[in-house]
C-alpha positions as CSV (number, residue, x, y, z in Angstrom):
1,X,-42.2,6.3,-8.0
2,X,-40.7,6.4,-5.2
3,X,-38.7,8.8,-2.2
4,X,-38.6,12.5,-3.2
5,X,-36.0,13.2,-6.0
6,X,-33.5,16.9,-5.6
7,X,-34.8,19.0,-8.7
8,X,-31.2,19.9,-9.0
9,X,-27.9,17.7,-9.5
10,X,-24.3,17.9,-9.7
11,X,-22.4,16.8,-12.9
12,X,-19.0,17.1,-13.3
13,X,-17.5,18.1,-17.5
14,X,-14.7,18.6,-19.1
15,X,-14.1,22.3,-19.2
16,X,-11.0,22.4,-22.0
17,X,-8.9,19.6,-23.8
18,X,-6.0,18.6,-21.5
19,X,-2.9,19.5,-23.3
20,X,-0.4,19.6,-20.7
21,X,-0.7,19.2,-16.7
22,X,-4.1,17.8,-15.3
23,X,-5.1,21.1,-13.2
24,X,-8.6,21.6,-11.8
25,X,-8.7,24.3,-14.8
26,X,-9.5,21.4,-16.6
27,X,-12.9,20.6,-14.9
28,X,-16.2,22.5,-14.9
29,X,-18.2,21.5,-11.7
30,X,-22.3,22.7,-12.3
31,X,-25.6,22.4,-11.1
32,X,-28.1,21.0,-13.9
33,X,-32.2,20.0,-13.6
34,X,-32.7,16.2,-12.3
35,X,-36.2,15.2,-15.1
36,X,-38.6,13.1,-14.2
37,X,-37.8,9.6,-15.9
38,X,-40.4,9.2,-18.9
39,X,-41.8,5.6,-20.0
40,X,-39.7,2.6,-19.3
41,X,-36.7,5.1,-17.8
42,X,-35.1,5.1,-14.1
43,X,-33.7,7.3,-12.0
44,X,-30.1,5.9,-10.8
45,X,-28.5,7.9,-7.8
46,X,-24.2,7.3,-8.4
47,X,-23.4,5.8,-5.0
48,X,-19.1,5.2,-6.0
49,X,-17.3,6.2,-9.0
50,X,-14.1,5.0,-10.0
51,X,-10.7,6.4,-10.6
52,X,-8.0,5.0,-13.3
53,X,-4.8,6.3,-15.0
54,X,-6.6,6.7,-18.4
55,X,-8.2,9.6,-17.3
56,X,-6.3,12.4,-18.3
57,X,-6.1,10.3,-21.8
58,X,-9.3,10.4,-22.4
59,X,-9.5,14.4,-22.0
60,X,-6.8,14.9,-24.7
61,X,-8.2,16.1,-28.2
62,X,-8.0,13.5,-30.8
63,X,-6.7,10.6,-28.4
64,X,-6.1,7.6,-30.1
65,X,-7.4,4.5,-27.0
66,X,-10.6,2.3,-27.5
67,X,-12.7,4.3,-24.7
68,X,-14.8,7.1,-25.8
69,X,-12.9,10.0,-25.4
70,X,-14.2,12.5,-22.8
71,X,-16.4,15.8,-24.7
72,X,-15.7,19.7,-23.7
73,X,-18.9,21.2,-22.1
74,X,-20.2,17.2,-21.4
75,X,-20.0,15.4,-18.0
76,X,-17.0,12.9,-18.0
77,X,-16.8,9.2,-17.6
78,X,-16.2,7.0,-15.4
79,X,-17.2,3.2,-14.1
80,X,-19.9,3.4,-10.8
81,X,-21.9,1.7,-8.8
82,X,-25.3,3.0,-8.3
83,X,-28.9,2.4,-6.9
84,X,-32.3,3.0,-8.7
85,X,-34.4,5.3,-7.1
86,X,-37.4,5.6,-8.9
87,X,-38.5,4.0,-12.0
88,X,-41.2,3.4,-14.7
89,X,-39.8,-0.2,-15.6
90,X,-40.5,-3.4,-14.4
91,X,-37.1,-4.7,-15.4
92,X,-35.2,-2.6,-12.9
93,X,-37.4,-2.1,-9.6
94,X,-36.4,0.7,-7.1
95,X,-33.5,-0.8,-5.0
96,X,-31.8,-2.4,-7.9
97,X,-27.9,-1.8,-8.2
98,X,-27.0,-0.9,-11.4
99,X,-23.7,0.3,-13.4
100,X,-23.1,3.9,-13.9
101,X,-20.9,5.8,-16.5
102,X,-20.8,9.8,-16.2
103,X,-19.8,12.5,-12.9
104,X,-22.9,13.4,-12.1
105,X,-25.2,12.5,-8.6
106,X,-28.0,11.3,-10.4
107,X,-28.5,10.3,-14.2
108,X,-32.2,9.7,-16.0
109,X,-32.5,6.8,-18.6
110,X,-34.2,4.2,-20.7
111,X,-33.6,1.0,-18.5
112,X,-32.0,-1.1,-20.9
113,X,-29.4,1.3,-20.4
114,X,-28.7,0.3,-17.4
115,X,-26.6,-3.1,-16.3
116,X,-27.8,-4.7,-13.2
117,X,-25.0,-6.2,-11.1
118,X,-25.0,-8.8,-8.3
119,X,-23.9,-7.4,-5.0
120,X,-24.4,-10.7,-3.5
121,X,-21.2,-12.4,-5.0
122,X,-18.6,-10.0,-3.5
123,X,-18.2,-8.5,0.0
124,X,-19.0,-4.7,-0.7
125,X,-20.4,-2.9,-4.0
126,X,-16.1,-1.6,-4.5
127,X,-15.4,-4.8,-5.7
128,X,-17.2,-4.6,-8.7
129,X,-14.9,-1.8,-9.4
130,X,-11.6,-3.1,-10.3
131,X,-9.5,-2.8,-13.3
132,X,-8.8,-6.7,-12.8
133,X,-9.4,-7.0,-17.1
134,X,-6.7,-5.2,-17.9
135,X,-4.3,-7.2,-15.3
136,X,-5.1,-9.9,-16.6
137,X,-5.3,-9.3,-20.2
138,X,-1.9,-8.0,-20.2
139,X,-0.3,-10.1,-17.9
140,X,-1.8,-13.7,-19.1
141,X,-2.5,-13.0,-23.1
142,X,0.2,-10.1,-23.7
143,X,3.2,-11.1,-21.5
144,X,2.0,-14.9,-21.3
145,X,3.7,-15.2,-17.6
146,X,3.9,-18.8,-16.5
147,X,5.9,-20.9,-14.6
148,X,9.5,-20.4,-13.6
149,X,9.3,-16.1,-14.9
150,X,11.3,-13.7,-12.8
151,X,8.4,-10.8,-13.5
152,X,8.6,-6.9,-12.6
153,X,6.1,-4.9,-12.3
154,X,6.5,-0.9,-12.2
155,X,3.6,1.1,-10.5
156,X,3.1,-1.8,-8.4
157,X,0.6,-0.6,-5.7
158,X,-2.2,1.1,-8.6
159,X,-4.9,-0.7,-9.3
160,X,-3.6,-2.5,-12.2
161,X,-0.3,-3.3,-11.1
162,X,-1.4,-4.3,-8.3
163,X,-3.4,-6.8,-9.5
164,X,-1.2,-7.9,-12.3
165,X,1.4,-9.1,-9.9
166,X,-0.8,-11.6,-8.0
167,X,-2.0,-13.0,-11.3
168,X,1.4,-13.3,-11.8
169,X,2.1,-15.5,-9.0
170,X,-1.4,-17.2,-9.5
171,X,0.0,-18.4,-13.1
172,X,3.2,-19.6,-11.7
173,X,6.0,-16.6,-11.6
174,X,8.8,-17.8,-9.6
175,X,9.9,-14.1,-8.6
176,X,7.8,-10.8,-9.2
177,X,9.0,-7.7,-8.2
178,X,7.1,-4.7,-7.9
179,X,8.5,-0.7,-7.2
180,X,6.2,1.7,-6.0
181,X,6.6,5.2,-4.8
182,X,6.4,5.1,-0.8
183,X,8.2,3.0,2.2
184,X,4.5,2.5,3.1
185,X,3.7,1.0,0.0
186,X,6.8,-1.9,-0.4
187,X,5.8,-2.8,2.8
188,X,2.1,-3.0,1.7
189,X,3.3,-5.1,-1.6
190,X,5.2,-7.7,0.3
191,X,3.2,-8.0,3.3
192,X,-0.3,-7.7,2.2
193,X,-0.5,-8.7,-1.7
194,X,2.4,-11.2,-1.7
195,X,4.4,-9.7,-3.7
196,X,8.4,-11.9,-3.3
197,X,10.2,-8.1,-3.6
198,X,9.6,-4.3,-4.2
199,X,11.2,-1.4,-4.0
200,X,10.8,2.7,-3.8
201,X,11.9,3.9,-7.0
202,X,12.7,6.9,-5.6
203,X,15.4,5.5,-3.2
204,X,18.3,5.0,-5.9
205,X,19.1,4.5,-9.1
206,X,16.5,1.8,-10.3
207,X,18.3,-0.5,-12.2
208,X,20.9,-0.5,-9.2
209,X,17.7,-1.6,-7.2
210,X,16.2,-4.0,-9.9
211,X,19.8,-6.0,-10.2
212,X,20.0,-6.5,-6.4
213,X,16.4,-7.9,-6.6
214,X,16.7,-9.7,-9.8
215,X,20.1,-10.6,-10.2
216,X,20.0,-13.3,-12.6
217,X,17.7,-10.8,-14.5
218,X,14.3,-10.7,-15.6
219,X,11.7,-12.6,-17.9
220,X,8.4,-10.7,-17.6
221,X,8.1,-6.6,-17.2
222,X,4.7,-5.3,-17.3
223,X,4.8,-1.6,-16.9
224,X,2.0,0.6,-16.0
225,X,4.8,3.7,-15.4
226,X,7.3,4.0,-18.3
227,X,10.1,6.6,-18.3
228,X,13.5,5.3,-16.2
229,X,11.6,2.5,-15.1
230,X,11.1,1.2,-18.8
231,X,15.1,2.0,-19.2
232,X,16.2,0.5,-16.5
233,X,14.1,-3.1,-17.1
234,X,15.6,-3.2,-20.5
235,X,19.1,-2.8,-19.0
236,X,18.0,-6.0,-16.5
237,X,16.0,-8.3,-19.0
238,X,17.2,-11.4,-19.3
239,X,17.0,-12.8,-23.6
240,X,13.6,-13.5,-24.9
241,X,12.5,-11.4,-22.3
242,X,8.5,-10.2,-22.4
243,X,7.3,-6.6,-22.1
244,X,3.9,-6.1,-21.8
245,X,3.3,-2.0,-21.9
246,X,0.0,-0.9,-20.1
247,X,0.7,2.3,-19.0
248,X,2.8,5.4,-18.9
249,X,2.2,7.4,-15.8
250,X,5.1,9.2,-15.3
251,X,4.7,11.0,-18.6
252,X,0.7,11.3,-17.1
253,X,1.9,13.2,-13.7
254,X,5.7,13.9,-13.9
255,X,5.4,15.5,-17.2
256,X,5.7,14.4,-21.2
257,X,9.8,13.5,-20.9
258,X,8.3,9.9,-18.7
259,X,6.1,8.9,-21.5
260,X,9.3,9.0,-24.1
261,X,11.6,6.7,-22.5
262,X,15.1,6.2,-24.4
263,X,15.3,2.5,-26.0
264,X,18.2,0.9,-25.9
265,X,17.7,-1.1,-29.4
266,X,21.2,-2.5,-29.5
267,X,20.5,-4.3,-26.4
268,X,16.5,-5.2,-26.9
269,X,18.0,-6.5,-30.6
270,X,20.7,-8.6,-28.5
271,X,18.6,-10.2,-26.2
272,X,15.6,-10.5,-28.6
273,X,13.4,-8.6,-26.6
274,X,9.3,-8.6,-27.2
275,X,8.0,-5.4,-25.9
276,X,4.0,-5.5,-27.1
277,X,2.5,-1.9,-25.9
278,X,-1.4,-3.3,-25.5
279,X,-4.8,-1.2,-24.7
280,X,-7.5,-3.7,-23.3
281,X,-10.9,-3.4,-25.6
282,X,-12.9,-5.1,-22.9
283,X,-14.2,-7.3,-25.0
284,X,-17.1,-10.0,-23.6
285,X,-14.1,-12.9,-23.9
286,X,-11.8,-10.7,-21.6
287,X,-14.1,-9.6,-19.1
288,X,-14.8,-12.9,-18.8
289,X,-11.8,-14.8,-18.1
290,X,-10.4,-12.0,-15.6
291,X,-14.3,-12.2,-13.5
292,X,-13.9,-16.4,-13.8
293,X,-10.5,-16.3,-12.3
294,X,-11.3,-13.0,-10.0
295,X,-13.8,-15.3,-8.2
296,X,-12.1,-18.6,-8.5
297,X,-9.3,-16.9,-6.0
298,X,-11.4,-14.7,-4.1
299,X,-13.3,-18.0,-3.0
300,X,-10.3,-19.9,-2.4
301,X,-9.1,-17.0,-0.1
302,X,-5.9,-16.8,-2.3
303,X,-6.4,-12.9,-3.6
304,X,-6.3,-9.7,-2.2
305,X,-8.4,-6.9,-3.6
306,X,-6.1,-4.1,-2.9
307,X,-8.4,-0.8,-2.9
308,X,-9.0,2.5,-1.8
309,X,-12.4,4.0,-1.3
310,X,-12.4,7.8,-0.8
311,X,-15.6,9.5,1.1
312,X,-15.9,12.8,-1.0
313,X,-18.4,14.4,-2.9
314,X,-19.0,14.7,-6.4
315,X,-17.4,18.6,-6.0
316,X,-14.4,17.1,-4.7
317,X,-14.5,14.5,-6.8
318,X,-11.8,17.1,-9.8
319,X,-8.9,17.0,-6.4
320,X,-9.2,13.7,-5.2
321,X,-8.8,12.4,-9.2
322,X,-5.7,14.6,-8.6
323,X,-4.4,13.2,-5.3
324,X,-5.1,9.6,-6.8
325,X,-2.4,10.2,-10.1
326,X,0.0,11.8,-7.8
327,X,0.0,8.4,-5.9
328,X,-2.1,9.1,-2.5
329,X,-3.8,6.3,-2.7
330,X,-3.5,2.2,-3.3
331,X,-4.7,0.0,-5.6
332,X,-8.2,0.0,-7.4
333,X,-9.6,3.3,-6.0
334,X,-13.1,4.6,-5.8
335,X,-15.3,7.8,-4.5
336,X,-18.1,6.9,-2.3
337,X,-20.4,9.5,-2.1
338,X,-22.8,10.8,0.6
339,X,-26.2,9.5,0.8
340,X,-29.0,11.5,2.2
């Protein structure tokens, strides 16, 4: 054992089914005993916590996405980075970094439970929270980008779209465009992730914008936002055109009309559009090519982890989830919690 333990924690649960607006009605914030780990169990303290756009999916009743949907009256989920603290294992020594999954300060558990990680690999314990699989997944094996595509990429400064457009360029795009939702954050694409164009969705009518960028049209739309983004890169696509659908977060924040875009099917029957909507499982085989080329770049020097880390405390943690879907944040963004 090991530094004295609080008797009491923080968890954070689901307090109702979402069923339409994310409010912090949604979230029950409580106080719960911290037990003594048993035989071959640790105690992990949750250092960061992760934030993504499946979120508010997950707390729908009878969602239909291959993550375990969040329980009423249970603490939610959600990818961490935390430290053992005390523990009756030899496999995972006090100190050890480990993976976490719930809101809560502290979690108790068998240590196989538990997945080491190597901090040593990457320059700060963030890194190892990235939603770099689904990027990649969707933008190499569902949208099969390569050289010569003229890509978009809606919801370009979140943590998946931001990384989907460098692997974009990484694979050989000869054009991506990305919109995002702030003057602050075209700049940011462009000027810090490489990104050839982007635009504010907000400042026009955005197929107006997408034509001026993409005039010849485009090859490759990977959308993380759907709604009169989705319309508008149907109206743009050039034939044969790929769409690889990862998200819909304007139906997520702005309401359920965004996640019901019109289709156009006269003109995606025309131009022989492929529009594959695609959930990432995660599988071994994904993770694996996304970490493999994730390290090739970052040791090259030749990709930017864009991220976000947010000092709050687990209490908090319900409003800054909010502030991160309304867009107050960029790319892969994580809590980092105070340590005692």
């Amino acid at each position: 054992m090991s530094t004295p333990l609080p008797t009491t924690v923080t968890e954070v649960r689901l307090a109702q089914h979402l069923t339409d607006k994310l409010t912090l009605d949604n979230f029950d914030v409580v106080q719960v005993p911290l037990r003594e780990p048993g035989a071959g169990e640790v105690v992990v303290r949750h250092d960061l916590m992760q934030l993504a756009a499946v979120m508010p999916d997950l707390m729908r009743e009878g969602v239909e996405i291959p993550m375990p949907p969040f329980v009423v009256g249970e603490p939610l989920g959600a990818g961490g980075v935390g430290t053992v603290v005390a523990s009756n294992s030899d496999d995972l020594p006090v100190g050890t970094t480990v993976y976490t999954g719930t809101w809560a300060e502290y979690s108790v558990g068998p240590a196989e439970e538990y997945w080491p990680l190597d901090t040593s690999v990457v320059p700060g314990p963030e890194y190892l929270l990235n939603q770099g699989t689904t990027a990649y997944y969707g933008m190499v094996d569902i949208a099969q980008v390569g050289e010569g595509d003229v890509v978009y990429v809606s919801g370009a400064a979140g943590g998946v779209g931001s990384l989907a457009g460098q692997i974009a360029k990484h694979r050989g795009a000869a054009k991506v465009i990305g919109s995002a939702g702030s003057a602050g954050k075209v700049a940011y694409l462009v000027e810090e992730l490489g990104f050839d164009a982007a635009f504010d969705y907000r400042d026009g009518p955005i197929i107006d914008q997408l034509r001026t960028h993409a005039p010849d049209g485009i090859t490759v739309f990977f959308d993380c936002v759907g709604g009169e983004q989705f319309e508008a890169a149907v109206q743009a696509a050039q034939p044969n055109a790929r769409f690889a659908l990862c998200g819909a977060l304007s139906g997520q924040v702005g309401g359920s009309d965004g996640a019901f875009p019109k289709l156009d099917l006269m003109t995606a029957i025309v131009r022989h559009l492929t529009l594959r909507p695609f959930a990432c499982h995660h599988t071994p085989e994904q993770m694996e090519a996304w970490n493999t080329a994730f390290a090739t770049w970052m040791g090259e020097g030749t990709f930017v982890y864009p991220h976000t880390v947010v000092d709050a405390t687990l209490a908090e943690a319900p409003q800054t989830l909010l502030d991160y879907l309304s867009g107050a944040y960029k790319g892969n963004t994580a809590i980092r919690f105070p340590q005692a």
